[in-house]
N, C-alpha and C positions, 0 to 999 in steps of 0.2 A: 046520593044522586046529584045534589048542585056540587058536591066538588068535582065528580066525574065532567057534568058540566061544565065549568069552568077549566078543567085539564083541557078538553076535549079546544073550548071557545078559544086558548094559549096556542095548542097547537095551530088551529086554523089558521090565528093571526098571523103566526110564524110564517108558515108555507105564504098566503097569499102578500107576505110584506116582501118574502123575498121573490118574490116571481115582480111585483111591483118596483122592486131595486135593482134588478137584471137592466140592461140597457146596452146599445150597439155603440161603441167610442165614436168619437169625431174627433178628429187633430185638434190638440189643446198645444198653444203656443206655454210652453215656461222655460224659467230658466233654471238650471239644476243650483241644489243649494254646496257651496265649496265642503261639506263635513254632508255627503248622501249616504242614507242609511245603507245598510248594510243588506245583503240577500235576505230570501227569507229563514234560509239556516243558520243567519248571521249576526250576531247580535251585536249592533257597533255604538258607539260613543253617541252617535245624532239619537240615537233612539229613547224612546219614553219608555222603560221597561218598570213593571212592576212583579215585587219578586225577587228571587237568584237568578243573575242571568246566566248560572253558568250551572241551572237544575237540568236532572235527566232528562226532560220533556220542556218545550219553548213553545209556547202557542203565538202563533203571528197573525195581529187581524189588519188588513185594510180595510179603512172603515171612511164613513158620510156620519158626519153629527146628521144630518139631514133626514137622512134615510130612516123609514121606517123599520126594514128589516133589523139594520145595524140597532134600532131602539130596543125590537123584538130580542133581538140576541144578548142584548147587555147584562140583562141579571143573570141569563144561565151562564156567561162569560165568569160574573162577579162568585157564583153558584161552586165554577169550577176552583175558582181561586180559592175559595175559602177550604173547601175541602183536601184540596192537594197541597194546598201551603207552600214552604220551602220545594217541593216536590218539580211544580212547575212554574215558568215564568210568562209574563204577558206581557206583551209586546206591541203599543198601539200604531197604527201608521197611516198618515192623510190619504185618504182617495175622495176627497168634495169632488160630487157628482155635479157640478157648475152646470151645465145645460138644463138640468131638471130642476135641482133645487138653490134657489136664489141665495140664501143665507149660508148655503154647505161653507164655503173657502170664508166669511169672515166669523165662524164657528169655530173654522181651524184657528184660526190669525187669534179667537178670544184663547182658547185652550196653550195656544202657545205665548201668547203674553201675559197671562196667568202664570206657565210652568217659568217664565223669568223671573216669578217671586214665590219661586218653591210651590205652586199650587195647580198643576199641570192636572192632576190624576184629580182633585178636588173639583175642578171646571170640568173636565172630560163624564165628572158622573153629573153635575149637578146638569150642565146640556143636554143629556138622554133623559134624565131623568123629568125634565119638563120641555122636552122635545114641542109638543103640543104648542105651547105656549109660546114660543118665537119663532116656529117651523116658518109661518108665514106671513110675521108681524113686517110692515113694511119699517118698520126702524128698532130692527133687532142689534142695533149697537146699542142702543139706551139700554135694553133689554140685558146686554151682556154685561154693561158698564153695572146695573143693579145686582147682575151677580156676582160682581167682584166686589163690591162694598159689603154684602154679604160673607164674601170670604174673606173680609176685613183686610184688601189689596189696596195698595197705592190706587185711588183710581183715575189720578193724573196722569202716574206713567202708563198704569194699565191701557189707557184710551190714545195714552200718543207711541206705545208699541202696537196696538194695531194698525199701523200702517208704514209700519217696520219691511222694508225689503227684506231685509236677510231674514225674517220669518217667514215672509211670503212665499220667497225662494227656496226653505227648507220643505214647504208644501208642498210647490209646483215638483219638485225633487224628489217627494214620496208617490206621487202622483206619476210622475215620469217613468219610476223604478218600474210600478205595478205597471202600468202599459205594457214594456219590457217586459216582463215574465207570462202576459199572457193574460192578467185580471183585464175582467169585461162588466162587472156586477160587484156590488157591495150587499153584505160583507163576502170577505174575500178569508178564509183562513187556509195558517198552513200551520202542522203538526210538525216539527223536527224538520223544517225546511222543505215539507211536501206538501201540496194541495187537497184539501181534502175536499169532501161531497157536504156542502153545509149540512150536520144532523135536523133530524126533525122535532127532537126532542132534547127536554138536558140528561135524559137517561143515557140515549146514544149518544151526546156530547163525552160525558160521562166515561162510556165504554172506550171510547176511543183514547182516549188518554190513558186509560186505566193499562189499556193494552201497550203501551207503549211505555209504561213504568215495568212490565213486567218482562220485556225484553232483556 
């Protein structure tokens, strides 16, 4: 009975994080970064991929460190990886929801001057994974700068790459793409270059990949 419970408490969270991550764009001024990621069928050199990038099956998320739902979604994401392995690849890409949440864009700016000392996919978890904790701290650089000394990073370069343009610009860049294609809400996934209905569950995550290996 409480594990039913606690299925049951997961899903809820799910659903009501992403109805809370949904939002109507406003014209965001940026400037595209010169190396912009690739479509979402695409898998190009700017991108963070974790995986084969060149497996049967590519999953593509736009995502907000910010966001709850993207926080909701992270282990079943992590869930699917471990299970499909070589099988499929992941593919992360900025959408900081900047109007709602304060810290989203210098989240990205830490995950990318992190990934400048090999430790991209390390910040990307250790950020979801204590979401809570600097969602709304009004000096979530300190916040970030502690997590790079934890991933035993440079944290002189680490703190004078955050405010690196051409990182900023790789941002506004992922940011821009997603506009262009139509993303209105985070997270955003696409299966093989298609849009899909965020699952409700990691079973139906699950299904849908599965289905797609067996193509």
């Amino acid at each position: 009975m409480k594990h039913k419970i606690i299925l049951w408490g997961s899903v809820i969270i799910i659903i009501i994080a992403a109805v809370v991550g949904m939002f109507f764009l406003s014209n965001k001024p940026s400037n595209p970064a010169d190396n912009i990621a690739g479509q979402p069928g695409q898998i190009s050199m700017a991108d963070w991929v974790r995986g084969d990038a060149n497996a049967k099956v590519t999953l593509v998320e736009y995502s907000d460190f910010q966001c709850p739902a993207c926080a909701a979604y992270y282990p079943l994401v992590k869930k699917l990886e471990e299970k499909f392995g070589s099988q499929m690849s992941f593919t992360y890409r900025h959408f900081p929801l900047s109007q709602i949440h304060k810290n989203a864009e210098l989240a990205a700016m830490a995950a990318e001057a992190a990934g400048l000392q090999g430790k991209f996919w390390e910040m990307h978890d250790m950020l979801f994974e204590n979401q809570t904790a600097w969602s709304n701290n009004y000096n979530a650089k300190k916040v970030f700068i502690g997590y790079a000394e934890k991933l035993v990073l440079n944290t002189d370069q680490f703190e004078n790459d955050l405010d690196r343009k051409d990182l900023r610009d790789k941002i506004a860049a992922n940011y821009k793409e997603g506009v262009s294609i139509g993303i209105n809400g985070t997270p955003s996934f696409f299966v093989n270059g298609v849009k899909i209905t965020n699952p409700k569950s990691y079973e139906e995550f699950e299904k849908i990949i599965s289905e797609k290996l067996a193509q």
